[in-house]
C-alpha positions, 0 to 999 in steps of 0.5 A: 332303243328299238326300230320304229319299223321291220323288214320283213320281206326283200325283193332284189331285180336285176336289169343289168342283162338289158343294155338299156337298163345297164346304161340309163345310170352311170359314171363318166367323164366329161370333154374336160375331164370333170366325173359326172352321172349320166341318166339317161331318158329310159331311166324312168320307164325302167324304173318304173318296169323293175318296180313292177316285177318287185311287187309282183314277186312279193304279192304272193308273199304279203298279200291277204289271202282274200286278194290273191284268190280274187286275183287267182280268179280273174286270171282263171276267168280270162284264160278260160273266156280267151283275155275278154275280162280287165285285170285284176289290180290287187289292193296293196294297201292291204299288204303294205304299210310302207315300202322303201326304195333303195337309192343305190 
């Protein structure tokens, strides 16, 4: 029996240096003594922010061709004319099938 899927790529971010990030998710005991999580409200942002970092480290790994060089562009463009030009959002669609998130 074989894999319905493939990894290919791994991309691994760790936030543990930022205090914020270091404590939105953890362990702790209650006033009763009972074990519990603690999420804290940044979790989402942070989430959110580690999750941008992840696709930007594996855009140049998985993206077309055609996509990085029109990113490539825009970024040119708006050094060379001091930041006036909207960014340019890569297609990921072109690079992923699917992603997984880890839940740990």
């Amino acid at each position: 029996r074989r894999a319905k899927y493939r990894l290919v790529h791994v991309v691994r971010t760790h936030r543990g240096e930022d205090d914020k990030a270091f404590r939105c998710a953890y362990q702790q005991e209650d006033d009763t003594g009972r074990k519990g999580v603690f999420l804290s409200k940044d979790l989402m942002a942070i989430a959110g922010e580690t999750l941008k970092t992840n696709f930007t480290a594996l855009g140049p790994l998985v993206l077309p061709v055609s996509e990085q060089i029109l990113f490539f562009m825009t970024l040119l463009v708006k050094k060379l004319f001091n930041g006036k030009v909207k960014p340019y959002v890569p297609d990921s669609k072109l690079a992923f099938e699917h992603f997984c998130i880890h839940a740990g």
